[in-house]
N, C-alpha and C positions, 0 to 999 in steps of 0.2 A: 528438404528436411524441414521439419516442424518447428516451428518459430515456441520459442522454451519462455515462458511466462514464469517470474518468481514473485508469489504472494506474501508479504511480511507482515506481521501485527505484531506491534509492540506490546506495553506492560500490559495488563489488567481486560485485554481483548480476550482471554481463553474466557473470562468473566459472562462475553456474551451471553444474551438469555436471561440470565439471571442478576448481573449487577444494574441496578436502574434501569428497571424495563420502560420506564416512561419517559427517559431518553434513548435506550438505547435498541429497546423494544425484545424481543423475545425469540427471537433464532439464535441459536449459538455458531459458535463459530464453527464446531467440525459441518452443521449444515452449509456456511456459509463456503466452506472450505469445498464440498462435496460440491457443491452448484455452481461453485465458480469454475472449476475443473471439468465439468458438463459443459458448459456454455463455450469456453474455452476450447474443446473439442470439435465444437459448432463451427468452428474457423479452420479447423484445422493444428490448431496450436497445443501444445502443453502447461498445464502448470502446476506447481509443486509451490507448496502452500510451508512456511515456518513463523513459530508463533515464539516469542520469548519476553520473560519480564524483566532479562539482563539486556545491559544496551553493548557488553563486550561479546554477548553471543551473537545479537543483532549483526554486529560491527564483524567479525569473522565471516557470518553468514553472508555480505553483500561481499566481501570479499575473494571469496569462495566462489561466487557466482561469476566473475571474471572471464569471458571467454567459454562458458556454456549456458548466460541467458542471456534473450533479445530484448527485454522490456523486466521493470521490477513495478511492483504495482505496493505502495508502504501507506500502510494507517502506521504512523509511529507513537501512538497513543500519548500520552504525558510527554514522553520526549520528543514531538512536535517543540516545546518552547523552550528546552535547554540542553539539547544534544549537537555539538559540536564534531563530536565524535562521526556520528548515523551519519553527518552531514560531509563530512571532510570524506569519508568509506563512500559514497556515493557519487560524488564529482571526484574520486582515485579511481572507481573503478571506470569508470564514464557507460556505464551502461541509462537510459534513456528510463526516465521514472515517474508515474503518474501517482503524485500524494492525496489521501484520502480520509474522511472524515466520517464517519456516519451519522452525528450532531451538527449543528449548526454551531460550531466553535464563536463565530462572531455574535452570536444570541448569547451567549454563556457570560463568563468571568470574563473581566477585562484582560488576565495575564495567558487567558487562552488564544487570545486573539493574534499574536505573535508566532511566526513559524518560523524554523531555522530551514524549512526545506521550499518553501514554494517559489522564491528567486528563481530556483534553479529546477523545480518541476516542469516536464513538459506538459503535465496537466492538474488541475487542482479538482477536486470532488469533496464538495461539502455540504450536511445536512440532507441526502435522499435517504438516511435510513441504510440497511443493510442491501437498497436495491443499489446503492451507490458500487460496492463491491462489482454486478454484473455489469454496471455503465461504463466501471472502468477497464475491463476482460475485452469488452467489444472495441473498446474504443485503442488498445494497446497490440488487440487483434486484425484491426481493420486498417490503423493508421501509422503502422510503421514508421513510414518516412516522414511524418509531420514530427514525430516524437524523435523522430533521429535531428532533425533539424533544430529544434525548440533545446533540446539536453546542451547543456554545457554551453 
């Protein structure tokens, strides 16, 4: 059976393309969504991309995912530094998650620098831009059991 890949982006991600293209550059996200789900195929895998600027939709949605995906792959946007929530839904559900960045968050503000999730990331991606999205598809697709080992 096809190893089930779930893409998340938090608030202001639909934004892609167009919110601060000089950080964030200029693909939006349904492209990002479409390429990632091609590359992903490349493996042999699935994945099913949801995007929200609630952190309780977020928060149902990793939920939900319990027991039909292998891997979650999360830009949690803004709520990278103050979501308790995303973070407590994520080590309940114990599915294996690679957190991701398309900035260099440590180049940025100082109160960006702070994650609630990467303790417990089995992999971190930060600052490659929107190529960081396929780094992390391969990497979720290829390395299962390093990610099953590294989660929780």
């Amino acid at each position: 059976m096809a190893k089930q890949i779930l893409l998340l982006n938090g608030p202001n991600l639909n934004l892609l393309g167009t919110r601060e293209p000089h950080i964030y550059g200029h693909t939006t996200l349904s492209e990002i969504e479409t390429s990632c789900a091609a590359h992903a195929a490349t493996f042999g895998a699935t994945l099913e991309s949801f995007q929200s600027n609630h952190e309780g939709a977020l928060v149902d949605r990793i939920q939900a995912a319990r027991g039909h995906v292998d891997a979650i792959i999360i830009n949690p946007g803004a709520y990278t530094h103050t979501s308790v929530a995303i973070r407590d839904a994520l080590l309940g559900v114990g599915i294996p998650f690679i957190e991701l960045h398309v900035s260099n968050v440590h180049a940025r503000e100082p109160w960006r620098h702070h994650s609630y999730f990467s303790d417990k990331a089995g992999g971190i991606i930060v600052g490659l831009g929107v190529k960081g999205y396929k780094v992390a598809v391969e990497h979720v697709a290829t390395e299962w059991k390093v990610l099953e080992k590294a989660s929780l």
